[in-house]
N, C-alpha and C positions, 0 to 999 in steps of 0.2 A: 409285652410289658406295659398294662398301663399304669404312668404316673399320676400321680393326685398332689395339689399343692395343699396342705393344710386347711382349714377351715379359719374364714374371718375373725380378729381378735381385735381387744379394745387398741392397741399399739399400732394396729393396722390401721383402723378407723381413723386415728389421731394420727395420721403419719408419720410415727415415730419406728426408727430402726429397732427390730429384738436383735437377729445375730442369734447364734449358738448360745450366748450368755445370757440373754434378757431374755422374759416371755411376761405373755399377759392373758388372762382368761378370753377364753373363747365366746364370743358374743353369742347371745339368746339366738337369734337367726341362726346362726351356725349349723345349729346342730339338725334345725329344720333343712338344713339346705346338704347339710351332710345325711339324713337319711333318704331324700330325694335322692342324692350320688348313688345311695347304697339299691335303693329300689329301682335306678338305672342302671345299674350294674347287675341288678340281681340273675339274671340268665345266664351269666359267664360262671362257668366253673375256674376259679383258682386254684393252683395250685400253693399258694403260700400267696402270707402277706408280709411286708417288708417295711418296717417304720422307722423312723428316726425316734431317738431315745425321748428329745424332747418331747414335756406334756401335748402343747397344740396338735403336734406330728399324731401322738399317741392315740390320743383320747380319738383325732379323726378316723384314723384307722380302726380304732376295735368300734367306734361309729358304723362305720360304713358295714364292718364286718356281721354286725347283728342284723340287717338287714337283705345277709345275701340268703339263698335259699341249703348252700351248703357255706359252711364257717370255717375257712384254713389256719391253719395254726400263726401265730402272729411270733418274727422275728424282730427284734431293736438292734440296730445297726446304727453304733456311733460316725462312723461312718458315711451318714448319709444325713448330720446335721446341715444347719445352716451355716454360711459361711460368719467366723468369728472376726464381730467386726472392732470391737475394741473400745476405743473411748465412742464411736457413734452410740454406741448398744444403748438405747432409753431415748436417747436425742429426737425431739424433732427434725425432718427435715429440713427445713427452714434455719435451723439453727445450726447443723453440722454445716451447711450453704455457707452461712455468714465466718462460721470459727475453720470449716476445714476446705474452701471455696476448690483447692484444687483436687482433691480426695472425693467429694460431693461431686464434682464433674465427672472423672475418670470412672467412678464405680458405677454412674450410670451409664455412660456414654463411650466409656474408651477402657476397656478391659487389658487392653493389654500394654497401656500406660499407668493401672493403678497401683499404686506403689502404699500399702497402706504399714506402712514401719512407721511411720509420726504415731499412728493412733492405735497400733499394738492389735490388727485384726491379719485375715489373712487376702493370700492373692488370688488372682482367678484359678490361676497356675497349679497354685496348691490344693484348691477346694478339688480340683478336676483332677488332681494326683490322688485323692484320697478317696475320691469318689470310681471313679474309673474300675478299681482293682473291685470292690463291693457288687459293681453293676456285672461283670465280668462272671464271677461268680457264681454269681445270682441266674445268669444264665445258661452255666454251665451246672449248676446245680438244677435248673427243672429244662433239659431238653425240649421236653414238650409239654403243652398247654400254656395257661398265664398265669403270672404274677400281679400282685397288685402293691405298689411302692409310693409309700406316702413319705413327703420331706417339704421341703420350704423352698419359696419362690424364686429366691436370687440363686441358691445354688442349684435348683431343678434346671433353670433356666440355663446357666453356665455349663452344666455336666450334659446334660440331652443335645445342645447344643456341639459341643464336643465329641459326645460320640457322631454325629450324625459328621461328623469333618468339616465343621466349620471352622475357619482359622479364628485365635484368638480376638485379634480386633473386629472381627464382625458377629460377638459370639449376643449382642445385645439387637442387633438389627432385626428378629425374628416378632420382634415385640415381646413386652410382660406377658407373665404366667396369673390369672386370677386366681385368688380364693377358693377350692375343690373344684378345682379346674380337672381335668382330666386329660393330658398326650399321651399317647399308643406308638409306640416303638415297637420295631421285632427284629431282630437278629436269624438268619437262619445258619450261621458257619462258628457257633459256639463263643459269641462274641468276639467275633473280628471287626465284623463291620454291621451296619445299624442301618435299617430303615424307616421313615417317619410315615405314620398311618395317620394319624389325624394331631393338629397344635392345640392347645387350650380350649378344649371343646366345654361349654358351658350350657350349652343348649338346656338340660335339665334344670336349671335354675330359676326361669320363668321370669327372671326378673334383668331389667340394660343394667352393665357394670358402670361404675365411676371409675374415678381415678384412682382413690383409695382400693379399688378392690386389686390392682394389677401393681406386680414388682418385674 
């Protein structure tokens, strides 16, 4: 399975949260750096590709797709959005800090203290409940060869985490997922259990990240 985090957007750059509800066009680079993805990937046969319904999710995925040297049918899997974050959705950083100071801490740092019922999004708990049953699937739907699963960075990062058995408070300790990043997971026992092949590989990108690029 490898995963891909979306491709850079203006919301990113501004460090402002989307969330499942908010989006923002995909930056000019982007799509430079998503057909670089696509031309690193190009050797791999997939067996299916697997995207989140939102646009950013979307547009990267059949991105990358036109560049492989064989094209798999593309799947939209609500299922596999980003975590809905509620009144953050549009927010600057800086400014969810000031209005939601303990919400802002917990989501980055302590997953399995964030409680986000103030601001109407969901928990770690539940993106990984929702996510879980999809990834499962997915696996037991192609046996053999790969997939390719494009989605967003806070819940790549919480769900991969999760399979791999890491307990919920340490599910942020791994570091952020960048901008068409790329982890390789495999299962060999029909999704029971999950092994990590490579983290946030970026190598293809040619260019050092910021802070902006990583969730």
């Amino acid at each position: 399975m490898y995963f891909v985090r979306h491709g850079k957007t203006e919301w990113n750059l501004q460090s402002r949260y989307q969330g499942a509800g908010g989006d923002s066009p995909l930056l000019p680079q982007s799509y430079e750096e998503m057909n670089l993805l696509g031309k690193h990937l190009s050797k791999i046969v997939f067996n299916h590709i697997y995207a989140s319904p939102i646009k950013r999710a979307r547009v990267t995925a059949t991105t990358i797709n036109r560049r492989l040297k064989k094209h798999p049918p593309i799947s939209l899997l609500s299922r596999l959005e980003e975590f809905h974050l509620g009144k953050m959705e549009g927010m600057k950083f800086e400014d969810v800090k000031r209005l939601y100071p303990e919400d802002f801490e917990d989501f980055r740092n302590h997953p399995d203290l964030y409680d986000p019922k103030e601001i109407g999004g969901e928990s770690y708990q539940e993106v990984i409940d929702r996510m879980t049953p999809a990834i499962v699937n997915i696996v037991q739907n192609n046996p053999e060869g790969n997939v390719l699963i494009v989605s967003h960075g806070a819940a790549l990062n919480a769900e991969m985490n999760a399979l791999l058995g890491v307990p919920l408070a340490d599910l942020r300790k791994r570091g952020g997922l960048a901008n068409t990043s790329t982890t390789i997971l495999e299962s060999q026992d029909s999704g029971k259990t999950f092994q990590l092949i490579d983290w946030n590989d970026t190598s293809y990108l040619n260019r050092k990240l910021d802070e902006t690029d990583l969730v």
